[in-house]
NUVEX-832044 format. One record per residue (C-alpha): z, x, y negated; residue number from 1. Coordinates in Angstrom, 2 decimals, decimal comma. Each point is the difference from the previous one (the first is absolute). Layout:
<roses>
> Z  X  Y  NUM
...
</roses>
This chain:
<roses>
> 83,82  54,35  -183,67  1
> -0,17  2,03  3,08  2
> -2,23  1,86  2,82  3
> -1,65  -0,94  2,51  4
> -1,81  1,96  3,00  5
> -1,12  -0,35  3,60  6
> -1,44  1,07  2,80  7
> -2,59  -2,06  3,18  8
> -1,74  2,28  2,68  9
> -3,08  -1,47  0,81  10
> 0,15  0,85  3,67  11
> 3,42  -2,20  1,03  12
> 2,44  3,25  0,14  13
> 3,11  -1,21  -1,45  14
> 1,79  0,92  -3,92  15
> 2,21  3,10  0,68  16
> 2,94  -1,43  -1,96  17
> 0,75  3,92  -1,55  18
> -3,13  0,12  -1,31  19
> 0,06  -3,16  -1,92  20
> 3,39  0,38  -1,20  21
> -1,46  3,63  -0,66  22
> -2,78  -1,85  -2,44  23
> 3,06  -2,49  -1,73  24
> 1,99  2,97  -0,60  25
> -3,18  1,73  -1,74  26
> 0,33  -2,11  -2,73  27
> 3,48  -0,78  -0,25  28
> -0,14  0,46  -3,70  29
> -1,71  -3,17  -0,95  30
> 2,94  -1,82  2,06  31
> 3,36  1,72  0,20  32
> 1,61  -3,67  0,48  33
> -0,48  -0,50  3,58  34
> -2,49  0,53  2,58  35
> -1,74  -1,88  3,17  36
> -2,24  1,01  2,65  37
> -1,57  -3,14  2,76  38
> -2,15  1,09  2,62  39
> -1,56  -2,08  3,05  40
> -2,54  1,81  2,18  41
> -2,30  1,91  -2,06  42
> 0,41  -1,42  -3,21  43
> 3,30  1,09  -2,63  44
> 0,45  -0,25  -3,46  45
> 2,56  1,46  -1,96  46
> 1,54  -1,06  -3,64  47
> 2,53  1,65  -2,63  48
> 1,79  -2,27  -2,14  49
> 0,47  0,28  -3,52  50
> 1,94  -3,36  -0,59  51
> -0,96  -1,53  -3,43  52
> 0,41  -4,06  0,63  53
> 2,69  -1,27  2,53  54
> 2,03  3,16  0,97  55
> 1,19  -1,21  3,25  56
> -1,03  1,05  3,34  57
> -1,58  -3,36  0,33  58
> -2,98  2,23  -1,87  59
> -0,38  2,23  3,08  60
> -4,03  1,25  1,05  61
> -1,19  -0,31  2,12  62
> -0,12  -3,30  -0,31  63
> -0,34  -2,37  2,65  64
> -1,10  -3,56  -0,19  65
> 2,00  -2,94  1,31  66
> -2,41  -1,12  2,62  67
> -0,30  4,15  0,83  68
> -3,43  -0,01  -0,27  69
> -0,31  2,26  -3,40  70
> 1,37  3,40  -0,44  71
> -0,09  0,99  -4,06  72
> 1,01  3,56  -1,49  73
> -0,87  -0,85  -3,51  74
> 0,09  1,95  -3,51  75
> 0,25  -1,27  -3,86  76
> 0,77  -3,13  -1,81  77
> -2,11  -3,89  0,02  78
> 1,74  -1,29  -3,52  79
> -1,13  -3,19  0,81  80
> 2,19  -0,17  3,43  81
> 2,01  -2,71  -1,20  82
> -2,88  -2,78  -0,22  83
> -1,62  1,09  3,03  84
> 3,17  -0,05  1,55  85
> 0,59  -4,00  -0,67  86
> -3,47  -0,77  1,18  87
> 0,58  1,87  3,31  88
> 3,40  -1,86  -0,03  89
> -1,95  -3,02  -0,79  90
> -2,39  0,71  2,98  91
> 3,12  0,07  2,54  92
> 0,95  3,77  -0,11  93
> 3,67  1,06  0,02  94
> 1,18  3,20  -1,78  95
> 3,01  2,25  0,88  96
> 0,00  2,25  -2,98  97
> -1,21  -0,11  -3,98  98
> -2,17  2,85  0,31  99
> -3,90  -0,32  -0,62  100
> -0,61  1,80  3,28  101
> 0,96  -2,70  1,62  102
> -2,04  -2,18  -1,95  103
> -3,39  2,35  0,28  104
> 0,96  0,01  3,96  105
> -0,51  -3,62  -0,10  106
> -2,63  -0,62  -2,56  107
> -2,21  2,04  2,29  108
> 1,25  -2,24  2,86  109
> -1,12  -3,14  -1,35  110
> -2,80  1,35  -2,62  111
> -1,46  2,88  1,95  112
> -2,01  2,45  -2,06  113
> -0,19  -2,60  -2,29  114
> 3,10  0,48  -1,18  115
> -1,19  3,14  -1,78  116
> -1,64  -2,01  -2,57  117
> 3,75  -1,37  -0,81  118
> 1,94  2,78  -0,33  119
> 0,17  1,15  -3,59  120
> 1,88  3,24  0,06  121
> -0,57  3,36  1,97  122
> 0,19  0,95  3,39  123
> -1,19  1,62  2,92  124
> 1,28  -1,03  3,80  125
> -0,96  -0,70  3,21  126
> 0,43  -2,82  2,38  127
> -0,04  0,11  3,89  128
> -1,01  -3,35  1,61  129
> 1,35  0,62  3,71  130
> -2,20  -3,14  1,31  131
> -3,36  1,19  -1,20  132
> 1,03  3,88  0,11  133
> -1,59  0,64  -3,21  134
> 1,47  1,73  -2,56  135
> -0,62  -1,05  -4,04  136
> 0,38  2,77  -2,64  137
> -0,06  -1,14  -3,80  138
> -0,39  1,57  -3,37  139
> 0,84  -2,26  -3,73  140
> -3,06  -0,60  -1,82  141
> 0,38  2,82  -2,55  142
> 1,49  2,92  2,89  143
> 3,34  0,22  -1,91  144
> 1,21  0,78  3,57  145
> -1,52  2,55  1,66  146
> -0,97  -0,41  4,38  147
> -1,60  2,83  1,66  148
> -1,39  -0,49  3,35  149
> -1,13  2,86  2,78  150
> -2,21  -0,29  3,26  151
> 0,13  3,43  2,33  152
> -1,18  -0,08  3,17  153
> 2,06  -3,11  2,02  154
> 2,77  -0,24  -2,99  155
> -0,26  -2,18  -3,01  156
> 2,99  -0,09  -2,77  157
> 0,50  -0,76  -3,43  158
> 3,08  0,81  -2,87  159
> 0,40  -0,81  -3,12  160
> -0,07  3,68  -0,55  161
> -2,74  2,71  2,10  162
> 3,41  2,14  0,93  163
> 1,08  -2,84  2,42  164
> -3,28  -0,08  1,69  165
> 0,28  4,06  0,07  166
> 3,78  -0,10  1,52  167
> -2,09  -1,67  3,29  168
> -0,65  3,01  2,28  169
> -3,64  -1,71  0,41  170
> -1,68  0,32  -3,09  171
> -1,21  3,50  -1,10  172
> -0,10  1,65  -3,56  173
> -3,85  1,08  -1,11  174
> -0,93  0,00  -3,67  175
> -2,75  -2,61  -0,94  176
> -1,81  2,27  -1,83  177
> -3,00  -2,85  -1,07  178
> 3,09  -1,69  -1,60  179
> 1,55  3,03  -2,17  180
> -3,73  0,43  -1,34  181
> 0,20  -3,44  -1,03  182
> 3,23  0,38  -1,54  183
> -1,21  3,44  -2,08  184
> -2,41  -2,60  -0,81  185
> 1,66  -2,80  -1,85  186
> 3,77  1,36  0,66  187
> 0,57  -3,18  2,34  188
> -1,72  -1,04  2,94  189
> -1,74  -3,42  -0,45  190
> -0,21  -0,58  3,80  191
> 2,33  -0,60  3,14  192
> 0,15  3,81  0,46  193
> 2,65  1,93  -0,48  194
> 0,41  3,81  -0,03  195
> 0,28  -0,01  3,69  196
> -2,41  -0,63  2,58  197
> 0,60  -3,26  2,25  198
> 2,38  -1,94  -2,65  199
> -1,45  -2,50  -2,26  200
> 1,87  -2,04  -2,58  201
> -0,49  -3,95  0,77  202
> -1,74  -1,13  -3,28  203
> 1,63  -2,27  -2,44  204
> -0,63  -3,58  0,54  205
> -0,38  0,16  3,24  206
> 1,30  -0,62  3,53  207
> -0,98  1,39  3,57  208
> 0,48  -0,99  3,60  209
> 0,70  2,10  2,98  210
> -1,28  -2,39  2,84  211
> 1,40  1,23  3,48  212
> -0,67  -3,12  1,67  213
> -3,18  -0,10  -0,72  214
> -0,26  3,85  0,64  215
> -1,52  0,65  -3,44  216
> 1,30  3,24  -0,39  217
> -1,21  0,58  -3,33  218
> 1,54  -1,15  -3,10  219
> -1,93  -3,19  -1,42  220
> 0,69  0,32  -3,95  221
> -0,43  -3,13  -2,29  222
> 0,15  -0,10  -3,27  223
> 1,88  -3,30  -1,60  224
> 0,29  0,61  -3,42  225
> -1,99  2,11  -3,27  226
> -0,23  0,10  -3,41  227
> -2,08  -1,96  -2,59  228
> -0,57  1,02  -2,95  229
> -2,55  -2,37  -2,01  230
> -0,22  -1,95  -3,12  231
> 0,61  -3,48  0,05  232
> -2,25  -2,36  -0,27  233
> 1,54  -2,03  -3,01  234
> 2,60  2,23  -1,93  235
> 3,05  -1,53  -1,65  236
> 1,10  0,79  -3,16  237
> 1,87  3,63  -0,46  238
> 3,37  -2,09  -0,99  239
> -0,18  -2,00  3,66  240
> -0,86  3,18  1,57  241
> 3,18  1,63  -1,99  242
> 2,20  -2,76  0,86  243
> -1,03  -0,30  4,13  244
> 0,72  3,79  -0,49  245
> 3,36  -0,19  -0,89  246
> 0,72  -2,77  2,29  247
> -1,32  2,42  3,21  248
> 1,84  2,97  -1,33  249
> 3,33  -1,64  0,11  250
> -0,62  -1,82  3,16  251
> -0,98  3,59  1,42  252
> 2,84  2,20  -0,66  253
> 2,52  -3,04  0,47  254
> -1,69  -0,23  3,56  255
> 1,15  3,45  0,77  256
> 3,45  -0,03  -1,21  257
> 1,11  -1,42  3,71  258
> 2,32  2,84  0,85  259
> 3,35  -0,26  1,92  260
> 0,80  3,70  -1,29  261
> -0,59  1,84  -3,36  262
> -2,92  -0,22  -1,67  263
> -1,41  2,17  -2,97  264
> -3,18  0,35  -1,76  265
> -1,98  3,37  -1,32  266
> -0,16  0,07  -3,53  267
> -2,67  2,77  -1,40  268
> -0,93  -0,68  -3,02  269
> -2,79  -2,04  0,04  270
> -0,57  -3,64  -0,09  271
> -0,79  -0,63  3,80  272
> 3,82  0,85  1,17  273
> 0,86  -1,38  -3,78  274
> -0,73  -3,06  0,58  275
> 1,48  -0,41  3,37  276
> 2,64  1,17  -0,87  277
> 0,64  -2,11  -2,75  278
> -0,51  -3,11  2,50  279
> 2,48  1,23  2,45  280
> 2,81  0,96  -2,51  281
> -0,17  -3,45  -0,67  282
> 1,48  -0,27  3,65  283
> 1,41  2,83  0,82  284
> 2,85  1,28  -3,18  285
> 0,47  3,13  -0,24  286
> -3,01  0,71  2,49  287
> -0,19  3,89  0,68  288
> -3,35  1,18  -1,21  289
> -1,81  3,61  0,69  290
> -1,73  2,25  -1,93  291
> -1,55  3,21  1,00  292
> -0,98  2,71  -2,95  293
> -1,09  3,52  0,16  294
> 0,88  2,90  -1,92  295
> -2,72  0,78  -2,47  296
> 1,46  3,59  -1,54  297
> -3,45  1,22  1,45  298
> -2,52  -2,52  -0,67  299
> -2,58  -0,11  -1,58  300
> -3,17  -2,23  -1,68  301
> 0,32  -3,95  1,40  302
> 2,65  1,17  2,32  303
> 2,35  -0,27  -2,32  304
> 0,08  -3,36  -0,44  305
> 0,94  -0,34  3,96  306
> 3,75  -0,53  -0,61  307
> 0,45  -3,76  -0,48  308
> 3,42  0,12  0,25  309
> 1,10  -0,78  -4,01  310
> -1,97  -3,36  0,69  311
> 1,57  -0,59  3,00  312
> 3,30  0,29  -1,33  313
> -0,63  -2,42  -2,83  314
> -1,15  -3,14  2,72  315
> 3,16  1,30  2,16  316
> 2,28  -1,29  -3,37  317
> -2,10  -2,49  -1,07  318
> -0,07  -1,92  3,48  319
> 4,15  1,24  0,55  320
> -0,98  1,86  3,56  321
> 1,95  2,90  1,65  322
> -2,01  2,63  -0,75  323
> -0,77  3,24  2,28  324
> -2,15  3,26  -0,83  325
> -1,25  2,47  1,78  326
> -2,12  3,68  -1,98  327
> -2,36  1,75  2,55  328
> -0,66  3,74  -1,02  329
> -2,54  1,94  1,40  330
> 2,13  1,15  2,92  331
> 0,33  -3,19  1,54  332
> -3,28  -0,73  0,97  333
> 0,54  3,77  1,95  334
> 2,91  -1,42  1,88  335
> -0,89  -3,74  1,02  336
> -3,09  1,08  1,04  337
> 0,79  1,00  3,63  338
> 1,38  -3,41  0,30  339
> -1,96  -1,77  -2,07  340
> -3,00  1,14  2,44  341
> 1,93  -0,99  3,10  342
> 0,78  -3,64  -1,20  343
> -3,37  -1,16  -1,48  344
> -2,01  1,89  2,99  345
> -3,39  0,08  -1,86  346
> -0,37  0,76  -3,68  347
> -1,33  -3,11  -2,19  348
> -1,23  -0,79  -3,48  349
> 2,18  2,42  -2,24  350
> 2,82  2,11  -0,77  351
> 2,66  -2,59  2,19  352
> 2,98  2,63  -0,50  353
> 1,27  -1,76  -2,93  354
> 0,04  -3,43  2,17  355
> 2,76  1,69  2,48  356
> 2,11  1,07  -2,91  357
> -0,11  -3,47  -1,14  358
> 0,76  -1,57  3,24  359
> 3,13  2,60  0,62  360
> 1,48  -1,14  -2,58  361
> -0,44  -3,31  0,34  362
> 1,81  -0,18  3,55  363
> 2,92  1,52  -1,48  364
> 0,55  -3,30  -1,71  365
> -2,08  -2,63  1,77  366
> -1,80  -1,14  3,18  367
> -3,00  -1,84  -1,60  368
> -1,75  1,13  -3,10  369
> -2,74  -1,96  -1,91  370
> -2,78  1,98  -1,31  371
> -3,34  -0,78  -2,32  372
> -2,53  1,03  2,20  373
> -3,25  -2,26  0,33  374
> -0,23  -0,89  -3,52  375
> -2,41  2,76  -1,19  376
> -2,34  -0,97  2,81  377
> 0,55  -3,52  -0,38  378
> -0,50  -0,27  -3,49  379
> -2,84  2,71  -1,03  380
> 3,09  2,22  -1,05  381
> -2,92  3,30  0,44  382
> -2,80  -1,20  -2,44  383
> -1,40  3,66  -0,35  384
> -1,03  -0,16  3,61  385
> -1,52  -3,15  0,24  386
> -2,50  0,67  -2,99  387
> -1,76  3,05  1,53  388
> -1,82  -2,23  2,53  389
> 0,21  -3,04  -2,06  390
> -3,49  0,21  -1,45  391
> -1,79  -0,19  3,41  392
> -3,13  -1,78  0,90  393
> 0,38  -0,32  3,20  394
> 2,89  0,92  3,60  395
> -1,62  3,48  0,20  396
> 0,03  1,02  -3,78  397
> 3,53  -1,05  0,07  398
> 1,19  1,84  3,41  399
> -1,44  2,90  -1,32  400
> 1,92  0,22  -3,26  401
> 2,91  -1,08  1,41  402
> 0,57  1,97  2,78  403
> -1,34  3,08  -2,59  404
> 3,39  -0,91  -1,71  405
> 1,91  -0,18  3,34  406
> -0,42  2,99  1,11  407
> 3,44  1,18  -0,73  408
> 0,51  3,41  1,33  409
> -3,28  1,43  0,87  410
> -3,71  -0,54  -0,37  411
> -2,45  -0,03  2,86  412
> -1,28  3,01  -1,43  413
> 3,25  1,88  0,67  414
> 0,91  -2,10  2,89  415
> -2,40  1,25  2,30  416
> 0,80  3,84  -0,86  417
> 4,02  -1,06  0,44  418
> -0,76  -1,35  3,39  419
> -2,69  2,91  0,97  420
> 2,44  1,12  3,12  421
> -0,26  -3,65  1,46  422
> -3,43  -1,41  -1,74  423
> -1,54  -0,40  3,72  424
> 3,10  -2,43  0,42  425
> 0,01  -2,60  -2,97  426
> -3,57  0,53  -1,15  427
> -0,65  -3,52  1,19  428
> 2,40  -1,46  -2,29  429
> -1,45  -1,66  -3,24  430
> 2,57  -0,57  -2,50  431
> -2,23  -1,82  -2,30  432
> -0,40  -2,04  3,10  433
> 3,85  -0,46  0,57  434
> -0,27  -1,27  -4,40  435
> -2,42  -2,51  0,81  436
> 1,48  -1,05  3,13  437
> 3,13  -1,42  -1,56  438
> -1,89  -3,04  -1,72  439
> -1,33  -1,11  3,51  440
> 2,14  -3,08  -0,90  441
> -0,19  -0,86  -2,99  442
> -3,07  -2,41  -0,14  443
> 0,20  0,32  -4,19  444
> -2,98  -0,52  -2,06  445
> -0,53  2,57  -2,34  446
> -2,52  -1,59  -2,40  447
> 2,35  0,86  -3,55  448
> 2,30  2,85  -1,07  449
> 2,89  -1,96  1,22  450
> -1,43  -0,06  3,30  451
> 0,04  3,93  0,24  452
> 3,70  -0,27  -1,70  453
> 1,49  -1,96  2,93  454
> -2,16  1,96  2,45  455
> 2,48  2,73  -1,48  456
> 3,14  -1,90  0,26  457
> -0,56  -0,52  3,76  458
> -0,60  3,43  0,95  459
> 3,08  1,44  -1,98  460
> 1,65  -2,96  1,85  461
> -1,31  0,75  3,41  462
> 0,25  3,66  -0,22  463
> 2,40  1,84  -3,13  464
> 2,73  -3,05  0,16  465
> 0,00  -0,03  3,87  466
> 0,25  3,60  0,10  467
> 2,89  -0,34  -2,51  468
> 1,97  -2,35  2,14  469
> -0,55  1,82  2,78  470
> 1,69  2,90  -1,78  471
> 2,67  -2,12  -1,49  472
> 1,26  -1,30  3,45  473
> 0,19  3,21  1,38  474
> 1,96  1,81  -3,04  475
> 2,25  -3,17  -0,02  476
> 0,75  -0,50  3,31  477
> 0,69  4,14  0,42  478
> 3,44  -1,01  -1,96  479
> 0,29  -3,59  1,86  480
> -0,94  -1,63  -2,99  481
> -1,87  -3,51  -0,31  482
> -2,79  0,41  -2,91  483
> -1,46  -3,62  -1,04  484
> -3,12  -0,33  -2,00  485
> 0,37  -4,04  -1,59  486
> -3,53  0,79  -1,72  487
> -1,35  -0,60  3,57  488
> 1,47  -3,72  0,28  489
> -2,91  -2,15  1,45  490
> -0,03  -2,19  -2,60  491
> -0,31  2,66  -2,82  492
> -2,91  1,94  1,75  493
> -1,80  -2,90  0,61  494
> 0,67  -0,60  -4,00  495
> -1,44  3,42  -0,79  496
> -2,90  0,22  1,98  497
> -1,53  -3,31  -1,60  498
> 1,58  0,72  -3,69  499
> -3,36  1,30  -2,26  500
> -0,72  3,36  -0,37  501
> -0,12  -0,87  -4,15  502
> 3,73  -0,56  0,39  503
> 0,68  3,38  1,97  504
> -2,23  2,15  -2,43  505
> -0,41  -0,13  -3,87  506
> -2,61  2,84  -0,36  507
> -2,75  -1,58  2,94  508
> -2,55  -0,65  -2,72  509
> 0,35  2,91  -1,86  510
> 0,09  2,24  2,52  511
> -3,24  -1,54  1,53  512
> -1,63  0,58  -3,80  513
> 0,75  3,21  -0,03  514
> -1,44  0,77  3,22  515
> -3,30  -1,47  -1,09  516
> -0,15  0,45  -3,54  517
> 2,28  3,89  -0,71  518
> -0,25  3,41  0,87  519
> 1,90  1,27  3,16  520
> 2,75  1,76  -1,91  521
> 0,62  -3,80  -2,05  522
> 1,33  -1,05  3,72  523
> 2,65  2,54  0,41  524
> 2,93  -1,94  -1,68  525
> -0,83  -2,86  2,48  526
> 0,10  2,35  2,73  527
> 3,81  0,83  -0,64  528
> 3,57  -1,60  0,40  529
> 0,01  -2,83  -2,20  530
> 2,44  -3,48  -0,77  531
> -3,22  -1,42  0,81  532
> 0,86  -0,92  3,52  533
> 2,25  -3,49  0,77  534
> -0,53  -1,83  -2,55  535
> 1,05  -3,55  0,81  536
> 3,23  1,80  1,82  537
> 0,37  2,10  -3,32  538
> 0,35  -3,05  -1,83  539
> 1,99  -2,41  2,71  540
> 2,55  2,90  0,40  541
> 0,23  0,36  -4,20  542
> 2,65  -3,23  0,72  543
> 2,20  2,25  2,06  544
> -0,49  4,61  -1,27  545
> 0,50  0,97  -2,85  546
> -3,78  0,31  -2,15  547
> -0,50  4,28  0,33  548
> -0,01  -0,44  3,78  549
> -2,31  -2,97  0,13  550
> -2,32  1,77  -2,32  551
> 0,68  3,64  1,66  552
> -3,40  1,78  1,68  553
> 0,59  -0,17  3,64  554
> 1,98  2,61  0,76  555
> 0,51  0,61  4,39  556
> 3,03  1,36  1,67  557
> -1,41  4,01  -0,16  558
> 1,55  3,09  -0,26  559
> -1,25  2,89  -2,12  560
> -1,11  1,95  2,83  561
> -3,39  1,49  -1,61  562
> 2,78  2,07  -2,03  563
> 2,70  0,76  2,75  564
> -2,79  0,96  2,16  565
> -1,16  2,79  -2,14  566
> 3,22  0,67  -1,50  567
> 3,39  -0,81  1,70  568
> -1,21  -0,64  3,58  569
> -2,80  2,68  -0,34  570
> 1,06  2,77  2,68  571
> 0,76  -3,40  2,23  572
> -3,39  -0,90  -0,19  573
> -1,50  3,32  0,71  574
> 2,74  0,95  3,45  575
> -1,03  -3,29  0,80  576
> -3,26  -0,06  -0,12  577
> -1,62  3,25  -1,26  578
> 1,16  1,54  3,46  579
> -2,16  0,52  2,15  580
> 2,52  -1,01  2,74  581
> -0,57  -3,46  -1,03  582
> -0,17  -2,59  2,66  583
> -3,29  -1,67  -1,98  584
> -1,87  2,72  0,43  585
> -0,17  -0,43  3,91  586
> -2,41  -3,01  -1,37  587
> -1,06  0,42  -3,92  588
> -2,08  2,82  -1,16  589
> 2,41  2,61  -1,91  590
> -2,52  1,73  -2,16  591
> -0,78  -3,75  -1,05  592
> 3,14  -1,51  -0,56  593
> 1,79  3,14  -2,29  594
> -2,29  -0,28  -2,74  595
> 0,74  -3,04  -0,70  596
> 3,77  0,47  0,31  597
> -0,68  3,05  -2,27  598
> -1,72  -2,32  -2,38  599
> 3,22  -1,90  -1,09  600
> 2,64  2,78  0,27  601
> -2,48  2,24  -2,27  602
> -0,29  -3,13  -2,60  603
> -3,60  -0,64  0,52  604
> -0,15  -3,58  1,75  605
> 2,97  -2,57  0,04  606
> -0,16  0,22  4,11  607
> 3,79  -1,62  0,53  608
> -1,49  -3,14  2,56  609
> -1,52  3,02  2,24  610
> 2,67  2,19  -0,13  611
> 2,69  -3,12  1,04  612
> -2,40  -0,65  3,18  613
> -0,05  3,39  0,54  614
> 3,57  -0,06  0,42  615
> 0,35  -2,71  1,67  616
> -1,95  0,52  2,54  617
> 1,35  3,47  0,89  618
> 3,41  -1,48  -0,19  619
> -1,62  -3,14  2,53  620
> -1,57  2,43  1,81  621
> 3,24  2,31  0,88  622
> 2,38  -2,59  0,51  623
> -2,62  -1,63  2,49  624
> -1,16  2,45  2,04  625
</roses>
C-alpha cells in the first residue's frame, strides 16, 4: 500500500523536480517507508512506499522495466501475484524482487489493459510507456483505491490523494459548488466530481490513457469492469449454494493474509469482521484484533444499543486473539475533526470519525488490518431499503421511490432554498438525473421483484460501498495503515452477484403482500433494521460465531451522535455552525440551513446525518481554503 502522484505539461516544458517531490511529500503519510521521484522531459511521477510484501529496496517506485520502456508508481495489493507471476515467468520474464509491483509492472507489459481483468485485489497506478509516450492510469474494479486526476490549463496530474495534485503550484483551489449540492443531496457524490472544481475521481473499474504521441490531450476513459447482479438462470440447491459459500469465504480471507509484516483484523461485533476473523485466527495465533465502542452515559432510544463491544469481547476469547479497545466520548469527534477533514478531503456517506479512531489504534499494533466491509452490499445486508422501491412496475416508478429514500440530508424542497445564494449556479443540475444515471450499465431486466432487488444491490454497490472505500483508504492510510476488504475477492463477488435474491432475503414475499394486500402503517416493521438481511451468509457463518451474532439485527459501526449533538457536543454544534461567521454561509442560505439545525438540538427531528455534513464541510472548507 502506498501513493502515487504525477505531473505532464502538455506544452513540452520540463517537470520542475521541487515541485514533484513537493506533490510526494504531500502525502507522505500513506508511505513513510521510502520515497522516489523519476522524471524525463515533461512527464514525472512520484511514489511513497509503505512496504507490506518483500521489504527490501528491490521494492523501490518508481519502477522501471528491464527493457526501460515502462515507468510504474503503483499503489495496493494483487493477492493473486504469485500465479500471475509463474505465467509471466513462464512467458520468459525475469524478476528481481518478490513484490507484486513487479509483477503488475509486467503483467501490463505482456497483457496490456487486459491485464485488468486478472488482477483480483485493489489498486490504483499508473504506467508510463516511454515508446508510445502515453501514459495508463488504473482503478480495481470495486475503487478500493482511490486515483484522482486534474487537467488546468497545459498541466495534467493525478495522486492517489487531491492534496498531491494541490501541492503543484499549477492547479487552483475553487469549490465545485454543482458537486456539494449533490452531496447535500444523497451525502455522497455519485459522479467523478469532487468538491473542487477541475478534479474528478477516475471511476471504479476503469482505466484511462493520456496519449501524447498521438497529441490527444484529453483523457480517453474506459471502463473494463461492472457489476452484475441477476438471478441465475437454473438455481442450485440452498445447501450447494451454502457449501460454494464457505469454500469462497475461506479462499478470500486466506488470499489476503500475504503480509511480510503484522497483520490484524477489526473485530466489532458483528458477524462480517466475526467471521473473518475467525478464518484468520486460524492462521494467525494470537492475532491482535480491534474494537472501537463509544460511551453511551448519554444515549438515548436505539442508540443505546451502539456499543458492540461485550460481543466483541466474547469472539476475541472464543477465537484466542489479542484483543485492543478503544471508547469514543463525545469530545472526540470535536478534536479529530480538524484532521479528520484534512485527510479524507471531501465528506462521504456518514459519520467516518469513528473509522479514524479505529484505524489509530490499529497502527499502534499492526501495518495491515482486515476489515468486513462489502458484505452488507454484497449480500442484501439493508433489506429495509430495498423494499421501498421493490413493488415497482416499471424503471421510472422505481427511480422515483428510490431516490425519494436517498435523499439523505435534504429534500429538493429545502435544497433549492439552502442553495438560494448560488441557485443561478447549479440550477442545471438534476439529482434525480445523477440517481438514474448510475444504472446506465447495468443492462438488467426488471420484469419480477427480484429484478428491482438487484437493481438495489448495484447502486448501493456503485455508489454507498464505493463511497465507503473511498473513505476507508483515506482514514487508513492517514495512520499508514493497509485496510483489506477479502469480501471483495473476485471469486466471491462474482458468487454474490449470481446467488438468488430468495437466499439473501427471507421476508421478499411477505413484504410484497403487504404492499398489495395491507394498510400503509402494516409496512412499517419491514421498513426498519431487521436480521432479515444475509441470509445464506447468516447461516454459512452459523459454522464459525457464536448463534446471538448470526441472528443479531444489523447493527453498523455508528456513534450516538443524535444525543451528543443535542447534549454533550451541543454548544460545539452551535460555535460551529450557528455562527454566522461560518465559512458555509459564503455559499448555503443561513436563514435556511438553522432551522433545521435548530430542529435536532430542540428535539423535534432526529437531524444527526445533516448536522455531520454540516460539519464536515465547514471543517473541509477551512482547512482547504
Amino acid at each position: 500500500m502506498c501513493g502515487i502522484t504525477g505531473l505532464i505539461h502538455l506544452d513540452g516544458s520540463p517537470v520542475s523536480p521541487v515541485v514533484l517531490r513537493k506533490m510526494t511529500d504531500a502525502i507522505i503519510h500513506r508511505g513513510p517507508d521510502g520515497e522516489g521521484q523519476w522524471i524525463e522531459g515533461n512527464v514525472g511521477l512520484g511514489h511513497r512506499r509503505l512496504a507490506i510484501i518483500d521489504l527490501s529496496p528491490a521494492g523501490h517506485q518508481p519502477m522501471i522495466s528491464s527493457d526501460h520502456r515502462y515507468v510504474l508508481s503503483y499503489n495496493g495489493e494483487v493477492y493473486n501475484y504469485r500465479e500471475l507471476r509463474t505465467e509471466l515467468e513462464a512467458a520468459g520474464y525475469w524478476f528481481r524482487s518478490q513484490t507484486d509491483s513487479e509483477v503488475v509492472l509486467y503483467a501490463l507489459a505482456h497483457w496490456g489493459v487486459n491485464a485488468f481483468e486478472r488482477f483480483n485485489g485493489m489498486f490504483a497506478l499508473a504506467l508510463w510507456d516511454r515508446k508510445e509516450r502515453s501514459l495508463l492510469l488504473a482503478r480495481d474494479r470495486y475503487g478500493i483505491k482511490p486515483l484522482y486526476v486534474s487537467q488546468q490549463g497545459n498541466t495534467f496530474a493525478f495522486g492517489s490523494e487531491q492534496k498531491a495534485i494541490l501541492a503543484s503550484p499549477h492547479f487552483q483551489r475553487r469549490l465545485d459548488k454543482s458537486a456539494l449540492l449533490e452531496y447535500f443531496t444523497f451525502q455522497n457524490i455519485f459522479t467523478d466530481q469532487t468538491l473542487l472544481e477541475d478534479i474528478q475521481l477516475l471511476p471504479a473499474g476503469h482505466y484511462a490513457v493520456l496519449d501524447l504521441k498521438q497529441n490527444k490531450v484529453n483523457l480517453q476513459r474506459t471502463q473494463y469492469w461492472d457489476y452484475r447482479f441477476r438471478e441465475p438462470e437454473q438455481a442450485a440447491s440452498a445447501a450447494e449454494y451454502r457449501e460454494e459459500l464457505d469454500r469462497l469465504f475461506r479462499q478470500a480471507v486466506n488470499r489476503q493474509l500475504v503480509t511480510d509484516v503484522e497483520l490484524g483484523s477489526y473485530l466489532s461485533g458483528g458477524m462480517d469482521s466475526g467471521s473473518i476473523t475467525a478464518i484468520a485466527a486460524q492462521s494467525f495465533p494470537y492475532l491482535k484484533t480491534f474494537t472501537c465502542g463509544f460511551d453511551l452515559s448519554s444515549a438515548s432510544g436505539i442508540e443505546l444499543a451502539f456499543d458492540e463491544r461485550t460481543k466483541a469481547e466474547a469472539m476475541s476469547a472464543r477465537f484466542k486473539t489479542e484483543h485492543y479497545e478503544m471508547v469514543l466520548k463525545a469530545g472526540d469527534m470535536e478534536r479529530c475533526l480538524p484532521k479528520l477533514a484534512w485527510h479524507l478531503e471531501e465528506p462521504r456517506v456518514g459519520q467516518s470519525y469513528p473509522n479514524y479512531y479505529a484505524a489509530q489504534l490499529a497502527s499502534k499494533f499492526v501495518k495491515v488490518v482486515l476489515s468486513g466491509s462489502g458484505g452488507d452490499e454484497l449480500f442484501g445486508g439493508y433489506p429495509w431499503r430495498y423494499y421501498r422501491a421493490v413493488n415497482s412496475q416499471n424503471f421510472e416508478q422505481y427511480i422515483d421511490q428510490y431516490y425519494s429514500y436517498w435523499q439523505r440530508l435534504v429534500d429538493n424542497r429545502h435544497l433549492k432554498q439552502m442553495f438560494s445564494p448560488v441557485w443561478g449556479e447549479v440550477e442545471h443540475v438534476w439529482t434525480r438525473d445523477i440517481f438514474s444515471d448510475v444504472f446506465a450499465t447495468h443492462d438488467n431486466e426488471l420484469d419480477r421483484p427480484e429484478d428491482y432487488i438487484n437493481h438495489s444491490l448495484y447502486f448501493e454497490a456503485k455508489t454507498f460501498l464505493h463511497g465507503l472505500f473511498v473513505v476507508e483508504d483515506k482514514l487508513s492510510m492517514a495512520h499508514s495503515l493497509e485496510n483489506r476488504v477479502p469480501f471483495m475477492d473476485n471469486d466471491l463477488v462474482d458468487f454474490a452477484m449470481q446467488c438468488p435474491v430468495n437466499m439473501k432475503l427471507n421476508n421478499l414475499t411477505e413484504v410484497l403482500r403487504i404492499n398489495e394486500n395491507e394498510p400503509s402503517d402494516k409496512q412499517k416493521q419491514y421498513f426498519q433494521k431487521t436480521n432479515d438481511g444475509k441470509q445464506i451468509l447468516r447461516d454459512m457463518m452459523a459454522r464459525y460465531i457464536p448463534e446471538n451474532i448470526t441472528k443479531a439485527e444489523k447493527q453498523g459501526f455508528s456513534s450516538p451522535d443524535a444525543s451528543w449533538f443535542k447534549g454533550e457536543s451541543i454548544e460545539f454544534v452551535r460555535h460551529k455552525l450557528l455562527n454566522s461567521n461560518a465559512r458555509i454561509y459564503d455559499t448555503l442560505n443561513r436563514q435556511a440551513v438553522v432551522p433545521l439545525i435548530e430542529q435536532h438540538l430542540n428535539g423535534e427531528q432526529n437531524r444527526r446525518l445533516l448536522i455531520w455534513s454540516l460539519l464536515n464541510v465547514e471543517a473541509w472548507i477551512t482547512e482547504t481554503f
